[in-house]
TORRO-162055 format. One record per atom (N, C-alpha, C): x, y, z; atom name. Coordinates in pm, whole numbers, m for minus. Layout:
BEGIN
+--------+--------+--------+------+
!     c1 !     c2 !     c3 ! atom !
+--------+--------+--------+------+
!      X !      Y !      Z !   CA !
...
+--------+--------+--------+------+
***
This chain:
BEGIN
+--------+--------+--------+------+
!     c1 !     c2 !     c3 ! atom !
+--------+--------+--------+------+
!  12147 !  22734 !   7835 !    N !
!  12123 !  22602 !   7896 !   CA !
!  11988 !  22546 !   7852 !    C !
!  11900 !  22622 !   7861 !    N !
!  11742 !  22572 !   7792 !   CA !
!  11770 !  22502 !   7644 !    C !
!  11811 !  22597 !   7552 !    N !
!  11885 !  22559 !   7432 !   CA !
!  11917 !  22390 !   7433 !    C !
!  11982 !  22417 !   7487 !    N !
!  12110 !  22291 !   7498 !   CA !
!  11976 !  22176 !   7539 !    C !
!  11895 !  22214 !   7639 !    N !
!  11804 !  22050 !   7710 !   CA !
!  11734 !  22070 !   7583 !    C !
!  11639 !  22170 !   7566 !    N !
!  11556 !  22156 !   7441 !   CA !
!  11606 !  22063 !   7320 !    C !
!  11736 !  22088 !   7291 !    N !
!  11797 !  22012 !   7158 !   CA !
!  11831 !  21870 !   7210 !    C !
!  11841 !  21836 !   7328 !    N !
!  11909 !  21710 !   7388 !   CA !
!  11762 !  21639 !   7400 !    C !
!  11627 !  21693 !   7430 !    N !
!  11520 !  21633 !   7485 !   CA !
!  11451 !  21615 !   7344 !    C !
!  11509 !  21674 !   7202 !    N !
!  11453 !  21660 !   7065 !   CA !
!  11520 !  21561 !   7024 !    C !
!  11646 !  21547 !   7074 !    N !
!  11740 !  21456 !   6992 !   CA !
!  11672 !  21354 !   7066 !    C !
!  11695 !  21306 !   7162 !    N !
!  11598 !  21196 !   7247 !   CA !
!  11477 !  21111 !   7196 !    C !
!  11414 !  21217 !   7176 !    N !
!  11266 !  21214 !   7126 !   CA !
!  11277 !  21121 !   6985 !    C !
!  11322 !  21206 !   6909 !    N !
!  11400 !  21147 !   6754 !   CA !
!  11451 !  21010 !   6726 !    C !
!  11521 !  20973 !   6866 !    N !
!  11597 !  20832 !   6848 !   CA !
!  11464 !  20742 !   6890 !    C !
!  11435 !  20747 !   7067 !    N !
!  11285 !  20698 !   7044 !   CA !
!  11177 !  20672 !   6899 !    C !
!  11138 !  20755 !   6855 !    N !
!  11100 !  20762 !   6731 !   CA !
!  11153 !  20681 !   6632 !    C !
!  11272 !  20728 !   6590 !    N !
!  11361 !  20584 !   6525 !   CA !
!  11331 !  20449 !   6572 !    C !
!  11382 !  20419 !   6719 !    N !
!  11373 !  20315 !   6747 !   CA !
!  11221 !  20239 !   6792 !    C !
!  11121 !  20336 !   6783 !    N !
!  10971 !  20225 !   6748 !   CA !
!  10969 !  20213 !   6620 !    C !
!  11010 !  20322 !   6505 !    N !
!  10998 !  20245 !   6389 !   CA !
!  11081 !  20143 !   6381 !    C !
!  11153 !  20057 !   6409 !    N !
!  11234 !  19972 !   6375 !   CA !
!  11204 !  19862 !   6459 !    C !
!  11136 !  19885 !   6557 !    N !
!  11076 !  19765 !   6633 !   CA !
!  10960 !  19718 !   6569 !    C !
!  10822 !  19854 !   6498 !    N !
!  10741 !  19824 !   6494 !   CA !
!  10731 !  19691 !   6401 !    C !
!  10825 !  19735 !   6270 !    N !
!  10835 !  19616 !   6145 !   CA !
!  10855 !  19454 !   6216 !    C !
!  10978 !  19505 !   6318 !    N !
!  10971 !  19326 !   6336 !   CA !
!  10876 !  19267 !   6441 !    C !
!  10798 !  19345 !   6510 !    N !
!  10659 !  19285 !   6566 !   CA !
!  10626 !  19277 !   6456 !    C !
!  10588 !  19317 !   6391 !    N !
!  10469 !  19250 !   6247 !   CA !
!  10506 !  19109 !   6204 !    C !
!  10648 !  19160 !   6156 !    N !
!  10653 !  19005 !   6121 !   CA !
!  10689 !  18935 !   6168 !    C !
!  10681 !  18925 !   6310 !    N !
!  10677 !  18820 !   6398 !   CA !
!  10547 !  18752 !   6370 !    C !
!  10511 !  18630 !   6247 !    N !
!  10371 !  18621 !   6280 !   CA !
!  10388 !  18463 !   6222 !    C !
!  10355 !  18349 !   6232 !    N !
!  10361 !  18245 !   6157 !   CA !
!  10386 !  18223 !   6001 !    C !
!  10380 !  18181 !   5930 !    N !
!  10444 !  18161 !   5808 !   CA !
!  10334 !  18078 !   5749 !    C !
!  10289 !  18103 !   5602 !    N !
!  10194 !  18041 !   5560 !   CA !
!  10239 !  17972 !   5419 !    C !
!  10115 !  17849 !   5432 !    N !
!  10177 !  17787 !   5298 !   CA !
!  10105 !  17885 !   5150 !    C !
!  10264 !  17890 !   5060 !    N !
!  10275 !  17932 !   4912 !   CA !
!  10134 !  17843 !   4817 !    C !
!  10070 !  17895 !   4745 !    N !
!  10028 !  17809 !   4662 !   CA !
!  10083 !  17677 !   4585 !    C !
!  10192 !  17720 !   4557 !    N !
!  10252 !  17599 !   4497 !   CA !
!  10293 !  17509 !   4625 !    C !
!  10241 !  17465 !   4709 !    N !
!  10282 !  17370 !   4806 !   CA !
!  10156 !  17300 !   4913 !    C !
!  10044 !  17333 !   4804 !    N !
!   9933 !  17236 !   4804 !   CA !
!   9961 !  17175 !   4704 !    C !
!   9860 !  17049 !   4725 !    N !
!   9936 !  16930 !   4676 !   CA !
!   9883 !  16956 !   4531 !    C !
!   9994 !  16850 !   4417 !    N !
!   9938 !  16876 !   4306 !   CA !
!   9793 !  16889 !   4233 !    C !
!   9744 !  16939 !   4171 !    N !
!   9684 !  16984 !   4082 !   CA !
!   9672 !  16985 !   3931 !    C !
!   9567 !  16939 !   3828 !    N !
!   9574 !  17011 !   3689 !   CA !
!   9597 !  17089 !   3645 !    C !
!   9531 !  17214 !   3771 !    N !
!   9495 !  17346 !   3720 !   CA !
!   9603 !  17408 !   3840 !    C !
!   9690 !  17529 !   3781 !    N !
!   9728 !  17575 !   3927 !   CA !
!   9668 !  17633 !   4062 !    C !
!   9708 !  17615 !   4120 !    N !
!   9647 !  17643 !   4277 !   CA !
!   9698 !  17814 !   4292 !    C !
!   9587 !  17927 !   4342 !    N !
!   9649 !  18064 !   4357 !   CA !
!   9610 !  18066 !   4465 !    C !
!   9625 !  18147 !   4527 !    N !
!   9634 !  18202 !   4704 !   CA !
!   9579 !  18345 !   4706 !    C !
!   9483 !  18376 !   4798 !    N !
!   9424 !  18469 !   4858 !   CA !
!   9548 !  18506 !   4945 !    C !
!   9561 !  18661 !   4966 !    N !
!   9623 !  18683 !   5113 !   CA !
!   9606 !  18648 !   5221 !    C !
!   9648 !  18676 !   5324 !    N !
!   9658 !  18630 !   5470 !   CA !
!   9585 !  18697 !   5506 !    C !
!   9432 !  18698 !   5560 !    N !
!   9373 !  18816 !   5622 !   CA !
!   9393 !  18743 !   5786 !    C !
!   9292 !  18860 !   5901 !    N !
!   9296 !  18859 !   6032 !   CA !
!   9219 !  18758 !   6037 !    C !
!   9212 !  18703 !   6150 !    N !
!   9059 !  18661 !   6233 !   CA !
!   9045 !  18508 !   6123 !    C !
!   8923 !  18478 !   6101 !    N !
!   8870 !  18308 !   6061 !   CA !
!   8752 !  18355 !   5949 !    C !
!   8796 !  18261 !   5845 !    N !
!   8674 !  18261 !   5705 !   CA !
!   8560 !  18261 !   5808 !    C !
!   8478 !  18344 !   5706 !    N !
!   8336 !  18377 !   5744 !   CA !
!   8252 !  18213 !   5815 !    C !
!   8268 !  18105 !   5709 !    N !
!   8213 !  17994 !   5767 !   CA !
!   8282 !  17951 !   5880 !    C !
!   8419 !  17954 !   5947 !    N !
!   8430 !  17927 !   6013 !   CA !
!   8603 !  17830 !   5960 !    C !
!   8590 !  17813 !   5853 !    N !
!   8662 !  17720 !   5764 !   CA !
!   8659 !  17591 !   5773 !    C !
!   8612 !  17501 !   5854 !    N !
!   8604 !  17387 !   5918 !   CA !
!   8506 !  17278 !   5898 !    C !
!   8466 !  17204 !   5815 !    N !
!   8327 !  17125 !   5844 !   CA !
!   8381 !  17057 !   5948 !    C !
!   8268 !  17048 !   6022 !    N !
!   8207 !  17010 !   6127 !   CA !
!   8282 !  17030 !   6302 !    C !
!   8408 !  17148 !   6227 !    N !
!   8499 !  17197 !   6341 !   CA !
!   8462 !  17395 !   6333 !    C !
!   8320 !  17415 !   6239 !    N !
!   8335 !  17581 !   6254 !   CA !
!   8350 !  17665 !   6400 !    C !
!   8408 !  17778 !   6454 !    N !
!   8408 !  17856 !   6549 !   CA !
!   8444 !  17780 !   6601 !    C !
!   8500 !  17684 !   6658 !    N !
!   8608 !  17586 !   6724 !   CA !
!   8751 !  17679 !   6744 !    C !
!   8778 !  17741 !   6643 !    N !
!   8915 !  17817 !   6631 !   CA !
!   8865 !  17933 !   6689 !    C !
!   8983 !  18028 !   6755 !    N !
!   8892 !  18161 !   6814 !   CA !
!   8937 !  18245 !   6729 !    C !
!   8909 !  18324 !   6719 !    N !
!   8931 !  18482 !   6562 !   CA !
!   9069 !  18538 !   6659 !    C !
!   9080 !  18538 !   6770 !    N !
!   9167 !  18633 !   6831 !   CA !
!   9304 !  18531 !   6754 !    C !
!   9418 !  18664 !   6779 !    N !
!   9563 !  18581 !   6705 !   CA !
!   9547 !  18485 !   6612 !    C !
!   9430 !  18490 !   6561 !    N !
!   9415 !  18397 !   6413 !   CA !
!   9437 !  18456 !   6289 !    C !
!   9499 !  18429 !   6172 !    N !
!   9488 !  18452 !   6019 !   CA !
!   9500 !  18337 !   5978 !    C !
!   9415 !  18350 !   5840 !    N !
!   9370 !  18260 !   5721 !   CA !
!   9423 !  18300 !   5566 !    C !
!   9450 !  18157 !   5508 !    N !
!   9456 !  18196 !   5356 !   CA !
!   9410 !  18073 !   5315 !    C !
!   9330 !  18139 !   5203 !    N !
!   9230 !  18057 !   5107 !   CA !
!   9308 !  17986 !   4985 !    C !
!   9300 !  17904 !   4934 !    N !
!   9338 !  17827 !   4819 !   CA !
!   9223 !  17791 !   4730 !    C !
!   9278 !  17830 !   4602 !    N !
!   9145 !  17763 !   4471 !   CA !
!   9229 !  17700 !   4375 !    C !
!   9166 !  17613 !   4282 !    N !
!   9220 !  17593 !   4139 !   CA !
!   9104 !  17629 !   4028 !    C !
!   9116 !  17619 !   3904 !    N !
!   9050 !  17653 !   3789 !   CA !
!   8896 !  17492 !   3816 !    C !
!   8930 !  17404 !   3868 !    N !
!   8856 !  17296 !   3855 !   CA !
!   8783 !  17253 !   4026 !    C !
!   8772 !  17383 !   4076 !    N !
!   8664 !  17390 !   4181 !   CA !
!   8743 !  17319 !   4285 !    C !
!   8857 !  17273 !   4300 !    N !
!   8976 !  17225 !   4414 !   CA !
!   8979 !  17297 !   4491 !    C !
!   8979 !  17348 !   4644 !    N !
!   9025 !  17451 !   4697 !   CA !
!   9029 !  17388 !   4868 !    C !
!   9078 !  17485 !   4861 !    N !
!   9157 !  17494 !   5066 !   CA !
!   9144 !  17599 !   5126 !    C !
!   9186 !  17564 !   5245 !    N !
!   9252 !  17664 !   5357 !   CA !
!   9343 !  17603 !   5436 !    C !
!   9396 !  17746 !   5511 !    N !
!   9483 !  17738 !   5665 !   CA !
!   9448 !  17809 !   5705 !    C !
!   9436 !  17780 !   5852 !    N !
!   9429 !  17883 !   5950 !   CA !
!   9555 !  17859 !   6040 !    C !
!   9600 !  17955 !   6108 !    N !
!   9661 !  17949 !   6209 !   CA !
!   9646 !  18028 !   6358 !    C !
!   9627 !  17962 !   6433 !    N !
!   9643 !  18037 !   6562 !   CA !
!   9723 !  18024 !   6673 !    C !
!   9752 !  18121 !   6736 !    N !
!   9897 !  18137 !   6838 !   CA !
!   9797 !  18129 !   6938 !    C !
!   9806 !  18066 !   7036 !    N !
!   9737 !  18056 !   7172 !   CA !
!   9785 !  18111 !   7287 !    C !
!   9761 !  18119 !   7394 !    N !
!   9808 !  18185 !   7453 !   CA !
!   9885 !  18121 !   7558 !    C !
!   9883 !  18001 !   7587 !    N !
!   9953 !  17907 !   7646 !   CA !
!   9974 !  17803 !   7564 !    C !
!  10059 !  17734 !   7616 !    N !
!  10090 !  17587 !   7495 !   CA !
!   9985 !  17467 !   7569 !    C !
!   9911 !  17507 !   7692 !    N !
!   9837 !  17399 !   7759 !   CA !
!   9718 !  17417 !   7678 !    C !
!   9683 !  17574 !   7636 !    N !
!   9563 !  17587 !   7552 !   CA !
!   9594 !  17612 !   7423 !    C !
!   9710 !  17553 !   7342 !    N !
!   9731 !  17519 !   7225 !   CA !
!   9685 !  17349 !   7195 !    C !
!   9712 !  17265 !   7317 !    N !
!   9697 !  17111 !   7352 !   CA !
!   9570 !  17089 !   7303 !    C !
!   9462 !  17216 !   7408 !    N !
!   9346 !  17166 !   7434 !   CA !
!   9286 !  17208 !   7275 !    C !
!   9321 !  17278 !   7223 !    N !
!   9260 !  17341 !   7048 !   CA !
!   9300 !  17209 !   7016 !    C !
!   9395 !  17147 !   6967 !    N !
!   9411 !  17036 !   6913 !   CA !
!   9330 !  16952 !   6921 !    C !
!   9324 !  16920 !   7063 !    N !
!   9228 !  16791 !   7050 !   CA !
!   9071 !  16814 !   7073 !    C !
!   9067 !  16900 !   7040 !    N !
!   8939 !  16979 !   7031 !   CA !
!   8884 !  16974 !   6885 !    C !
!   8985 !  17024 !   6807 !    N !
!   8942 !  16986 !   6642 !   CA !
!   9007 !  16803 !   6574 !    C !
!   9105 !  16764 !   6660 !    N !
!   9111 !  16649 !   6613 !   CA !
!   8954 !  16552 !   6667 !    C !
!   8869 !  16566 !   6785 !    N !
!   8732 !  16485 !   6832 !   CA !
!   8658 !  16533 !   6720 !    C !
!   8665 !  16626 !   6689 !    N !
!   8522 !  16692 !   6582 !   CA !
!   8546 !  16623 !   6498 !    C !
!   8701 !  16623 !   6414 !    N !
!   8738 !  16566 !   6258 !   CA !
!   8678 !  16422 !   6261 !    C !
!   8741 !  16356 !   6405 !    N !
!   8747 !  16188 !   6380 !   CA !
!   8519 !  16204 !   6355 !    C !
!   8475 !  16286 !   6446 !    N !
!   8355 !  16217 !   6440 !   CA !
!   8265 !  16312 !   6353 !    C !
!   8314 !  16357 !   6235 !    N !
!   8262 !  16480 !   6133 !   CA !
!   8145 !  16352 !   6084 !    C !
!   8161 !  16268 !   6010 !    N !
!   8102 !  16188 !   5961 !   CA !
!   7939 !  16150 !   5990 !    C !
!   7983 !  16087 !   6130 !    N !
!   7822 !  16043 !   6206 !   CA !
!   7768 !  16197 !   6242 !    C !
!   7828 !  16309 !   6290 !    N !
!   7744 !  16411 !   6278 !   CA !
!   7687 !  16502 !   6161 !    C !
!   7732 !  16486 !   6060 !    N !
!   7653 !  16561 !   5957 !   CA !
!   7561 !  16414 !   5889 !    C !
!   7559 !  16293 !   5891 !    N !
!   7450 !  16228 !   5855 !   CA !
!   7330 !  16251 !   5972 !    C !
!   7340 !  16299 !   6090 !    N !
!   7252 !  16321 !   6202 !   CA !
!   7199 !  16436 !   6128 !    C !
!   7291 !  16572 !   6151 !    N !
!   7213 !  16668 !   6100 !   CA !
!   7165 !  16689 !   5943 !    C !
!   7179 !  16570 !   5836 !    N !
!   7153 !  16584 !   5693 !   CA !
!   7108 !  16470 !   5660 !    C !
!   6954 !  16394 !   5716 !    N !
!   6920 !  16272 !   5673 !   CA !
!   6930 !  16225 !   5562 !    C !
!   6970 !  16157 !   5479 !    N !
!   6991 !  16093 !   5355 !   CA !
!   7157 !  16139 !   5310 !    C !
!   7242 !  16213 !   5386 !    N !
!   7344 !  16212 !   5318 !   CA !
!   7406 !  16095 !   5381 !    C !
!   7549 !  15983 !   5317 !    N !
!   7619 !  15937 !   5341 !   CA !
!   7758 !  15975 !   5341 !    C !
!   7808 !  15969 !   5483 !    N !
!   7954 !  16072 !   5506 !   CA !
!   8046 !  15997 !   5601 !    C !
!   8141 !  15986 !   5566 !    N !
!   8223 !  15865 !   5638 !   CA !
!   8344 !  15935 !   5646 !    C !
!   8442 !  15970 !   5792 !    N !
!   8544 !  16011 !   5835 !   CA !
!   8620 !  15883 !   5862 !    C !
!   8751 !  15905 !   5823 !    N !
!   8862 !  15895 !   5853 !   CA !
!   8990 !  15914 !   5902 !    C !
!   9071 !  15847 !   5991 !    N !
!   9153 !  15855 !   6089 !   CA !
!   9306 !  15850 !   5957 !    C !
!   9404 !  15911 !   5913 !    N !
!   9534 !  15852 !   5816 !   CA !
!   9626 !  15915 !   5937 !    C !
!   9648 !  15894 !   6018 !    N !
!   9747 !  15857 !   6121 !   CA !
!   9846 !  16022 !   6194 !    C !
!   9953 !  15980 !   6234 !    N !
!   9985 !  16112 !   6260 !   CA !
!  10130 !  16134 !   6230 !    C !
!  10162 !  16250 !   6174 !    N !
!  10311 !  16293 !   6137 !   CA !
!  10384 !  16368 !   6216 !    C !
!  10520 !  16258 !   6213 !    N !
!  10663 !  16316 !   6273 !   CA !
!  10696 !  16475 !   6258 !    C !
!  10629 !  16589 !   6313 !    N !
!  10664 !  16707 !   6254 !   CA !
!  10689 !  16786 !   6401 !    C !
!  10726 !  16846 !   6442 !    N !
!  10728 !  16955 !   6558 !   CA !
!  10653 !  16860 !   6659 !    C !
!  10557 !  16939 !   6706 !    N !
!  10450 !  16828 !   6836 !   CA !
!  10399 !  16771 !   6761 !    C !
!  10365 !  16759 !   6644 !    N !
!  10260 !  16688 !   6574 !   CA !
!  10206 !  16736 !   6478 !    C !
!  10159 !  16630 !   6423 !    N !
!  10015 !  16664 !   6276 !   CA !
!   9909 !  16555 !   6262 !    C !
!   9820 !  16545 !   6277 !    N !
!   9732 !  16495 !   6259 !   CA !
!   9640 !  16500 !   6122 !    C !
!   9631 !  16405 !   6032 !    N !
!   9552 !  16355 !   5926 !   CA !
!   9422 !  16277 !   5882 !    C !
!   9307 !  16364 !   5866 !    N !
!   9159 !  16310 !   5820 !   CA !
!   9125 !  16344 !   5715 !    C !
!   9029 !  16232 !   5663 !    N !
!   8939 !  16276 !   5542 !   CA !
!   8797 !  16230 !   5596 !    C !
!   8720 !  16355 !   5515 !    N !
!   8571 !  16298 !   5527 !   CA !
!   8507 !  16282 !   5407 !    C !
!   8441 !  16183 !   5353 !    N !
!   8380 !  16118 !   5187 !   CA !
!   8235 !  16146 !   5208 !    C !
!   8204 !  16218 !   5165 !    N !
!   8047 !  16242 !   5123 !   CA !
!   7968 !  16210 !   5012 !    C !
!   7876 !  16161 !   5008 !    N !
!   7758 !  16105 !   4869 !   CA !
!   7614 !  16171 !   4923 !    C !
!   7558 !  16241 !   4853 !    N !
!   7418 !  16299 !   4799 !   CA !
!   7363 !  16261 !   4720 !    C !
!   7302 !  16100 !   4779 !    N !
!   7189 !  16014 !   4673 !   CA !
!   7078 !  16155 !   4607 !    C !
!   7067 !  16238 !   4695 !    N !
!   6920 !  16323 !   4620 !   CA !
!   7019 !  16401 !   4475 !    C !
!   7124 !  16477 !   4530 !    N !
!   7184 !  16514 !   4434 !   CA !
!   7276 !  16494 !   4338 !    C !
!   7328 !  16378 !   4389 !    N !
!   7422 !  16279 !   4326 !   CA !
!   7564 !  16302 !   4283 !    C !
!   7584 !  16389 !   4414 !    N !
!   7738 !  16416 !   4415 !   CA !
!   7802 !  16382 !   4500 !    C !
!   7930 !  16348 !   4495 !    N !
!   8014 !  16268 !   4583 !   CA !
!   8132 !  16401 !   4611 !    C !
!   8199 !  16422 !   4733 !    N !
!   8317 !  16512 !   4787 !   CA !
!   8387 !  16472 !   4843 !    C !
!   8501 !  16496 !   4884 !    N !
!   8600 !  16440 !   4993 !   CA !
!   8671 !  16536 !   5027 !    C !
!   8746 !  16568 !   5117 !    N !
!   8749 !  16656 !   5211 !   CA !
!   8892 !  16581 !   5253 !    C !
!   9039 !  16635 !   5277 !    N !
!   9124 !  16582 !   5385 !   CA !
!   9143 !  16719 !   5477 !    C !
!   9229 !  16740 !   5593 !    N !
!   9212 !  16756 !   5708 !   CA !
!   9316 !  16757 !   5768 !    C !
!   9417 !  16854 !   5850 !    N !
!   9499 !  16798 !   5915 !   CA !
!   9521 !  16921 !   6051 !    C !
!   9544 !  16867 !   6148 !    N !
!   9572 !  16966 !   6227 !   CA !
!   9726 !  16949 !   6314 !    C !
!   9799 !  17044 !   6292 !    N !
!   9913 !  17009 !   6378 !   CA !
!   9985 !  17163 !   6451 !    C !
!  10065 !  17105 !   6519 !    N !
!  10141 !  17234 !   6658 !   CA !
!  10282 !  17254 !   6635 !    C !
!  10358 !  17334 !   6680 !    N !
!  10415 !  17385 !   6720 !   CA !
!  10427 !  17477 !   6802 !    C !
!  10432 !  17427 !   6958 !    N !
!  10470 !  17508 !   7078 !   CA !
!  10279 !  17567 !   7099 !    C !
!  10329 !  17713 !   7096 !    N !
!  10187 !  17803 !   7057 !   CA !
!  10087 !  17803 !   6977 !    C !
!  10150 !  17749 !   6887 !    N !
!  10106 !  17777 !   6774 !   CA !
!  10012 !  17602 !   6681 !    C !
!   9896 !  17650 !   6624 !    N !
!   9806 !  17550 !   6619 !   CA !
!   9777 !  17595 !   6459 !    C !
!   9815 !  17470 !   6352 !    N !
!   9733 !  17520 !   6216 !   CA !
!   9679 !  17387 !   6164 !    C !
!   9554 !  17446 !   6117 !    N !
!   9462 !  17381 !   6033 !   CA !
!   9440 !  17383 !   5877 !    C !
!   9477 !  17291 !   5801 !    N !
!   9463 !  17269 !   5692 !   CA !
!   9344 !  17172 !   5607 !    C !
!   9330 !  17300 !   5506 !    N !
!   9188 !  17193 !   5467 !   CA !
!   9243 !  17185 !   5291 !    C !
!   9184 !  17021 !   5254 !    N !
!   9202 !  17056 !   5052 !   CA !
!   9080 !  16937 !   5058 !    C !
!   8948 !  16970 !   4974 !    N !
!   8855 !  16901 !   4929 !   CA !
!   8810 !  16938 !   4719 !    C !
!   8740 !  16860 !   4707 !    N !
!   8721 !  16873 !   4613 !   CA !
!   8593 !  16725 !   4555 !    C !
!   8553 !  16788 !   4451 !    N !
!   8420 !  16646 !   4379 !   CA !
!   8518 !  16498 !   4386 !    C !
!   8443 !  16406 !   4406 !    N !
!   8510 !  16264 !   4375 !   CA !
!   8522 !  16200 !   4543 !    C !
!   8572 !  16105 !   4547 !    N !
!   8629 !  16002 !   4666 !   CA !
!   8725 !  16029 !   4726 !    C !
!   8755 !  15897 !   4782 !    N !
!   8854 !  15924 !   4876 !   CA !
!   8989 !  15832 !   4777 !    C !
!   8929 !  15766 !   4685 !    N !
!   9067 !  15685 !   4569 !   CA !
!   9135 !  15820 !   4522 !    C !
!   9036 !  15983 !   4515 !    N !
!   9093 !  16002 !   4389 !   CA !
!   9161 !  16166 !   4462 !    C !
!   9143 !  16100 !   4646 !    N !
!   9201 !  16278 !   4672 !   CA !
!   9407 !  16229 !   4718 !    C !
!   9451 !  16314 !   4663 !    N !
!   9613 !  16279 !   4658 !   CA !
!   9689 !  16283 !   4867 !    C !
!   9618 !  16220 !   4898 !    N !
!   9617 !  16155 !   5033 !   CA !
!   9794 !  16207 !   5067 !    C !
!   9922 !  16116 !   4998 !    N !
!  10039 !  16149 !   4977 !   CA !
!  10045 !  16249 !   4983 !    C !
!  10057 !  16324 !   4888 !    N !
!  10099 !  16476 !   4871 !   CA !
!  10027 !  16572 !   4995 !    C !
!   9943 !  16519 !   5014 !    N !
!   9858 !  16618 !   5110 !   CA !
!   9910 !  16635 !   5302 !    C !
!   9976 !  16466 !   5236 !    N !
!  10081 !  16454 !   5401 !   CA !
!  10217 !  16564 !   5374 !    C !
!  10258 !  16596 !   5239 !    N !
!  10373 !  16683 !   5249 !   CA !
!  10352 !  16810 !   5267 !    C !
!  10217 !  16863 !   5240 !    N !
!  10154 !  16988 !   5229 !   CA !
!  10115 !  17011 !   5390 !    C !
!  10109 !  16901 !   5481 !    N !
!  10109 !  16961 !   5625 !   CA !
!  10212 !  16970 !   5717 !    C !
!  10335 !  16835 !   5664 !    N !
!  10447 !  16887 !   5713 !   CA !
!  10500 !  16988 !   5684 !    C !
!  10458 !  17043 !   5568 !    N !
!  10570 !  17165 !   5526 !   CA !
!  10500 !  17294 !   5592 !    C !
!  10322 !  17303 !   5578 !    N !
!  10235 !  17404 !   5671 !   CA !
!  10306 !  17360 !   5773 !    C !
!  10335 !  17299 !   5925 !    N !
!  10349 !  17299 !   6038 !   CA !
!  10534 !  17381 !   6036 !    C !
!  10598 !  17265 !   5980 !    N !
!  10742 !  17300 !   5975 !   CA !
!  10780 !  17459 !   5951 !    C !
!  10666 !  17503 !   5821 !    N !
!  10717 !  17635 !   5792 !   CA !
!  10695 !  17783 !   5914 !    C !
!  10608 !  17718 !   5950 !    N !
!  10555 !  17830 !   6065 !   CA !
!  10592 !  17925 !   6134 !    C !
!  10744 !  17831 !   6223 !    N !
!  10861 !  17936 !   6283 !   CA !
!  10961 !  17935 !   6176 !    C !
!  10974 !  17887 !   6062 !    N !
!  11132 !  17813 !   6044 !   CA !
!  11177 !  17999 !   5983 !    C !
+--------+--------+--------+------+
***
């Protein structure tokens, strides 16, 4: 009889065992969905992708929205091209959808007013934010650019911006690069956040 429980309390054990490995995989990838390189917006040079790490880029990823995002349930992936173009996403799962709301409009106040606060904190730079409206996607997406000029150094940047939801879930997209606001692909950059928001759960 010992026999018999011993082998029944191993076999037990065994299936348990089985069955966290087989749970453990699909908690993992239970995790948001990130945008492919090729689905930032076009480019000269191709666009490559860093992995997905934990937590939030060291800066924060954000002008003038850094540590705004919290590291907890957050991952990031970086974007570059050969011609100094580059991005991010972040995404974070919140823990309520009331405090997914409040992240939103938490980084949408910073974006709209990025502008007048870095000419406060950077006398002589000229930096002008912009509002490009909001997209039909899940709860939303929201679209900014910010245009920067450095009379001392005499470089010009632009910066677009978008933040949008689904349910829990909150991602931030960034693509800047040298030049204006004529010459950043505004268009394409609206398909590059519907498809970041859309792809998330899909």
């Amino acid at each position: 009889m010992n026999t018999l429980r011993t082998a029944v309390a191993t076999a037990a054990a065994a299936a348990l065992g089985l069955a966290a490995l087989a749970i453990a995989p699909a908690q993992a990838a239970a995790q948001p969905a990130f945008l492919a390189a090729s689905q930032m917006p076009p480019s000269s040079t191709p666009w490559t992708a860093t992995p997905v790490f934990a937590g939030v880029p060291e800066n924060g990823g954000a002008l003038c929205a850094p540590y705004k995002i919290p590291a907890q349930n957050t991952r990031y992936r970086e974007f570059s091209t050969e011609l100094d173009t580059n991005g991010v996403q972040i995404t974070t799962v919140a823990r309520t959808e009331a405090d997914a709301v409040k992240l939103v409009d938490t980084l949408r106040k910073a974006l709209a007013g990025c502008g007048p606060l870095l000419e406060r904190q950077n006398p002589g730079l000229h930096a002008v934010s912009a509002s490009h409206g909001k997209l039909a996607v899940e709860e939303g997406a929201w679209v900014y650019s910010l245009d920067t000029a450095d009379p001392e150094i005499g470089n010009t940047d632009i910066h677009l911006f978008a933040v949008g939801r689904d349910g829990r879930t909150v991602t931030f997209v960034r693509w800047g690069q040298m030049g204006d606001l004529k010459d950043a692909p505004l268009t394409a950059f609206r398909t590059t956040t519907k498809t970041a928001v859309n792809k998330l759960w899909s």
